[in-house]
C-alpha positions, 0 to 999 in steps of 0.5 A: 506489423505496421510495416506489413502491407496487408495491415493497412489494406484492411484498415483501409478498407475498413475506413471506407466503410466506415464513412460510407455509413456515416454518409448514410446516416446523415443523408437519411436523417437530411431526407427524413427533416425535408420531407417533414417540412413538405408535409407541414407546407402541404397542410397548411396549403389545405387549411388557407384554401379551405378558409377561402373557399369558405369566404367565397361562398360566404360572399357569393351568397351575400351577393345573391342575397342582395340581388334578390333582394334589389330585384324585389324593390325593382318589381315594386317599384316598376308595379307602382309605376305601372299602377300610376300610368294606368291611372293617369291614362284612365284620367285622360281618356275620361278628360278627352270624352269631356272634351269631346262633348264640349267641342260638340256643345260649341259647334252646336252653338256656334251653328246657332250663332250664324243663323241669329247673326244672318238673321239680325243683319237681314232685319237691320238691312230691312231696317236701313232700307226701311229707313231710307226710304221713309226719311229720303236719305241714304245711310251715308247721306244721313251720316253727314248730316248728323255730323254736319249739325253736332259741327254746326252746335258745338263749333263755339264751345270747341273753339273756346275749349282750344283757345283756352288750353293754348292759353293755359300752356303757353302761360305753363311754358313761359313759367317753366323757361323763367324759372331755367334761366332763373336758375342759370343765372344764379348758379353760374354768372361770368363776363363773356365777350362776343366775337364780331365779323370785323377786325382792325388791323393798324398800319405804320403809316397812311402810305401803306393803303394806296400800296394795299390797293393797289394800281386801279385796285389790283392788289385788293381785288387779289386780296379778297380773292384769295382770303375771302374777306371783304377789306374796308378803306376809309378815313380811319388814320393808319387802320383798314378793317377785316371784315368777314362772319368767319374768324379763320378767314378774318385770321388769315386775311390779318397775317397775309397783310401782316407779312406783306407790310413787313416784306414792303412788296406788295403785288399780287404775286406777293399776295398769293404767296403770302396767304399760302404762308398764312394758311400754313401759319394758322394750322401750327397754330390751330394745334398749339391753342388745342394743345393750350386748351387740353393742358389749361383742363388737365387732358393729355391723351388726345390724338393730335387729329383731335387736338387740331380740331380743338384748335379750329374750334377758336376760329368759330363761333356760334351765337356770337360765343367762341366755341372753343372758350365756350366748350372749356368753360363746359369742362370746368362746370362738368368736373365741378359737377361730376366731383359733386355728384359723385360721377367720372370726373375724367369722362365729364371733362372730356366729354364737354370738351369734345361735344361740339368737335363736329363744329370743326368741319360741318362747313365742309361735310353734310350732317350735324355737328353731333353726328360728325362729332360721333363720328370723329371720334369713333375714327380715332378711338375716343373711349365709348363713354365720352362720346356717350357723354357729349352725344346728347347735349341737344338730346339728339341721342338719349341719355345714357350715363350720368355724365350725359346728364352733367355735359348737357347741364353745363352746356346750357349753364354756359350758353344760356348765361345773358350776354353770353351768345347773340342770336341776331349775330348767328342769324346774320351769319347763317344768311351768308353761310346759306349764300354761300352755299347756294353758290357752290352747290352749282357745277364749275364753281370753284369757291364763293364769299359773301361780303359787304354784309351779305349784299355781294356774293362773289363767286369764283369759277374754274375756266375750263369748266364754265366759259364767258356766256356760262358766267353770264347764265351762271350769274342769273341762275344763283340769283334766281335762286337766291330770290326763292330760297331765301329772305333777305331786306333790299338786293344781293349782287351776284358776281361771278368772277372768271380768271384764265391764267397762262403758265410757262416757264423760260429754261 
């Protein structure tokens, strides 16, 4: 039976069947569970939209609540303001009718003005006219004669009235200089020696002088030519003396002879060459005193244009005192001051250090020393400050800080001390100076030197420019006005000097 086919195409058959239900089975128990699951996720889809449906319409009401609500205020608020603006316009238009009745009140009176106006002046013309001619004087007439007796009663008193107010304040003016130098003196005291116009300069040997003259006095004519000092000779043993109102010129005429003793040849060749290597000299010079002076204060940030001209400070002078000792001094009693007062220390010193810097060059450009000073060091970028600082030491510019106060307080500790400057010294210099520059303000003049205290003034001028009949003229022209320009005791001699020199060379 196992073995029959039959038996096992119908157990076959049967186990077909067999899984086809079970397969059934499952697939519909499978479909029954997803169904289920659809509907729950359908229900609960329903109740959220529901729920916000309902939040939508909860919140679509609040808004148009508040909307409303906002709307209201808007209209109360815009009704006020409406309420306001017609007040207000009732009030204008209530003030412009004022206005235009007072506008209308003034126009009347001021019609009525001109005509009492028109009136008064009609009878005051009467009345002048009336007047003049019961008096026999015109208005004018009477004008001056009225005056002419209050002049003629009161001249006395007046006269009397102005003396004694002069009086009174020349007396005030004269108690008020004491009292500054009084104090001066007493806060500052110090030896100070005043330059001169002479030097002496001490030879080896009497033999030297017949050499610095010269044959018929050649060499000493060339001398004076080129240095622009007058050189005395005289019985003075082994010594000739310097003699000229400038210090640099005095410095450059004493190292010329200086390297033409030394050289032994003296001849005018010699001597042009020598005053060319004094000239150089004297400008190494001029910076290493500025350097001395700078570094003695503590000031080592000057421009070395700056420093130079501190060093042609030594070579000048001003009422006999040497301006650059004069102008160190001033920084010592500026930083003194400044530390007492609680001021730039620094500022101070320079600026007192640097306030008579236009002293350097005002002999060869126009303007005041404290205008070229400005300028100076405007050019080389000294700090505004310092120049703020010495600008006002003659009060030219006000004052600005308080280091200005301190430069010009020390200006006047060091220069009104007694003994410290002469101004008899300065006058004297200022007459040669203004001699000097009468000459060379005239065409063809190549340099001028006043000498023989201030009686001789040479004048030196280029031959190609002024001829021998235009030296003659040249001479009567700056005599003529030296006599009505200046004010001088006895004579000046003008000497107008022509050299014409022939260069070649031989190849």
């Amino acid at each position: 039976m196992l073995q029959n086919p039959i038996f096992w195409g119908v157990l076959s058959v049967f186990a077909f069947a067999a899984g086809y239900l079970v397969r059934q089975l499952l697939a519909s128990r499978s479909a029954n569970s997803v169904e289920q699951k659809i509907k729950q996720r359908l229900h609960e889809a329903n109740v959220k939209s529901q729920e916000l449906v309902l939040e939508a319409e909860k919140k679509a009401a609040d808004i148009l609540a508040q909307s409303k609500k906002d709307e209201r205020e808007t209209r109360t608020r815009i009704e006020k303001t409406e309420s306001r603006l017609l007040d207000k316009e009732e009030d204008f238009d209530k003030r412009s009718s004022a206005l235009l009745d007072e506008r209308k009140v003034l126009e009347e009176k001021s019609k009525n003005l001109e005509i009492l106006k028109k009136t008064a002046e009609e009878a005051r013309d009467k009345a002048i006219t009336e007047l003049e001619r019961v008096s026999g004087f015109t208005k004018d007439e009477a004008r001056a004669e009225i005056v002419k007796e209050i002049q003629e009663k009161y001249r006395q008193d007046l006269a009397q009235g102005i003396q004694k107010m002069d009086k009174e304040r020349s007396e005030e003016l004269e108690k008020r200089g004491l009292q500054i130098i009084t104090t001066a003196i007493q806060r500052y005291a110090r030896s100070h020696v005043s330059e001169l116009t002479t030097s002496v300069f001490q030879l080896p040997n009497e033999e030297f002088k017949g050499k610095i003259i010269g044959r018929e006095g050649r060499n000493i004519r060339t001398l004076e030519r080129e240095t622009g000092v007058e050189f005395v000779v005289d019985e003075t043993p082994d010594a000739i003396i310097i003699s000229s109102y400038d210090p640099l010129r005095r410095e450059i005429a004493r190292l010329a002879l200086e390297k033409l003793v030394k050289d032994g040849r003296i001849q005018p060749v010699k001597i042009e060459e020598k005053v060319e290597e004094a000239k150089s000299e004297i400008q190494k010079r001029m910076v290493e005193i500025g350097e001395a002076a700078a570094f003695e204060l503590g000031v080592y940030d000057l421009p070395k244009e700056i420093i130079q001209l501190l060093g042609r400070l030594h070579f000048r002078t001003s009422f006999g005192q040497n301006v650059l000792t004069h102008s160190i001094e001033m920084a010592y009693i500026s930083g003194m001051l400044a530390a007492e007062l609680g001021a730039s220390i620094e500022i101070a010193k320079k600026g007192a250090l640097l306030h008579d810097i236009g002293k350097a060059i005002d002999h060869d450009v126009e303007g005041t020393h404290v205008e070229l000073g400005r300028k100076i060091l405007k050019k080389y970028g000294i700090d505004e400050l310092i120049i703020r600082a010495m600008e006002s030491h003659h009060e030219e510019y006000p004052f600005s800080t308080p280091e200005s106060y301190i430069v010009t307080a020390a200006d006047v500790l060091s220069a009104a001390r007694p003994g410290a400057r002469r101004g008899t010294v300065e006058n004297y210099i200022k007459r040669l100076e203004d001699l000097e520059k009468i000459a060379e303000s005239f065409q063809g003049v190549k340099s001028s030197y006043a000498v023989s205290a201030g009686r001789e003034l040479r004048v030196f001028v280029i031959p190609e420019k002024i001829d021998d009949f235009g030296a003659l003229q040249l001479a009567r022209d700056v005599a003529a006005k030296i006599q009505s320009e200046l004010k001088y005791p006895g004579e000046i001699k003008v000497n107008v000097i022509r050299e014409t020199r022939a260069v070649e060379y031989a190849r």
